[in-house]
C-alpha positions in Angstrom: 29.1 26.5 8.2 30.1 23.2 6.8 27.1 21.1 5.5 26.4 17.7 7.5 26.5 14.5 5.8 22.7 14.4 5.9 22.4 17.7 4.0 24.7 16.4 1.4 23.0 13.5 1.2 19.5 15.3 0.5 21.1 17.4 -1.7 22.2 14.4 -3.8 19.1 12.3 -3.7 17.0 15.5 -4.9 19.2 16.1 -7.9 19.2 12.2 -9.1 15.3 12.6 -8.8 15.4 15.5 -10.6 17.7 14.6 -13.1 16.2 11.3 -13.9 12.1 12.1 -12.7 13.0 8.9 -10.5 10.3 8.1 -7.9 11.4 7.7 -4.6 11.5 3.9 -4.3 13.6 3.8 -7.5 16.3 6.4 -5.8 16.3 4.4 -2.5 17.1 1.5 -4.4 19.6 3.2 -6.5 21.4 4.5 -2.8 20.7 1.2 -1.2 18.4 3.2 1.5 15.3 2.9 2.5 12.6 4.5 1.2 11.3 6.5 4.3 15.2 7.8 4.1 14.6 9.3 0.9 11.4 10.4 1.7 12.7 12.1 4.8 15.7 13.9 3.0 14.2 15.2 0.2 10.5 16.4 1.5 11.4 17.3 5.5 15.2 17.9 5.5 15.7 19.4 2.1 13.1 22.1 2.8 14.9 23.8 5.7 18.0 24.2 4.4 17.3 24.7 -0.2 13.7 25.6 -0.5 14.2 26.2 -4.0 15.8 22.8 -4.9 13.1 21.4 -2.6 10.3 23.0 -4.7 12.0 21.8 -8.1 12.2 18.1 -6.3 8.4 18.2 -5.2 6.9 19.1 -9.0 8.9 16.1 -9.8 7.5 13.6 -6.4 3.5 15.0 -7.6 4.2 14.0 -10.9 5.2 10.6 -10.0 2.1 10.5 -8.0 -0.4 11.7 -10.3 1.4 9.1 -12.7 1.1 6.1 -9.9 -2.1 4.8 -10.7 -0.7 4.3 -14.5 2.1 2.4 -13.6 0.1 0.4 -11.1 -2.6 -0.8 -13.7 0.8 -1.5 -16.1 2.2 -3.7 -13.8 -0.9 -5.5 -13.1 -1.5 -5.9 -17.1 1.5 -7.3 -17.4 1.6 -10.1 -14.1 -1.4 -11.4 -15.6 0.0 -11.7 -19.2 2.9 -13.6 -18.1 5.4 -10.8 -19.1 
């Protein structure tokens, strides 16, 4: 069976986040989707079709969201420094 355009496109989006521990806003904005998109493909899609790729993808998204909190106090550190 051929694989849809969607499944491509999951397949795609998990790599780049894999290959580049991207979060998922920076890989929407990188595809010029949206972020639910890329949410949807790579957490709901991706697992019924390539659990294992879907597995490698998620260490990578609870990383990012272990991490989030850093990046948010960064960004307010630095908005308030004027950089």
């Amino acid at each position: 069976m051929a694989k849809t355009y969607i499944e491509e496109r999951a397949i795609e989006l998990a790599h780049y986040v894999i290959e580049n521990k991207s979060t998922v806003r920076e890989t929407a904005k990188k595809f010029y989707i949206s972020k639910s998109t890329v949410h949807k493909d790579i957490v709901e899609r991706l697992q019924s079709f390539d659990k294992s790729l879907y597995l490698e993808v998620k260490r990578v998204l609870d990383e990012n969201k272990a991490e989030r909190h850093l990046r948010g106090g960064l960004a307010t550190r630095k908005k308030y420094r004027g950089e």
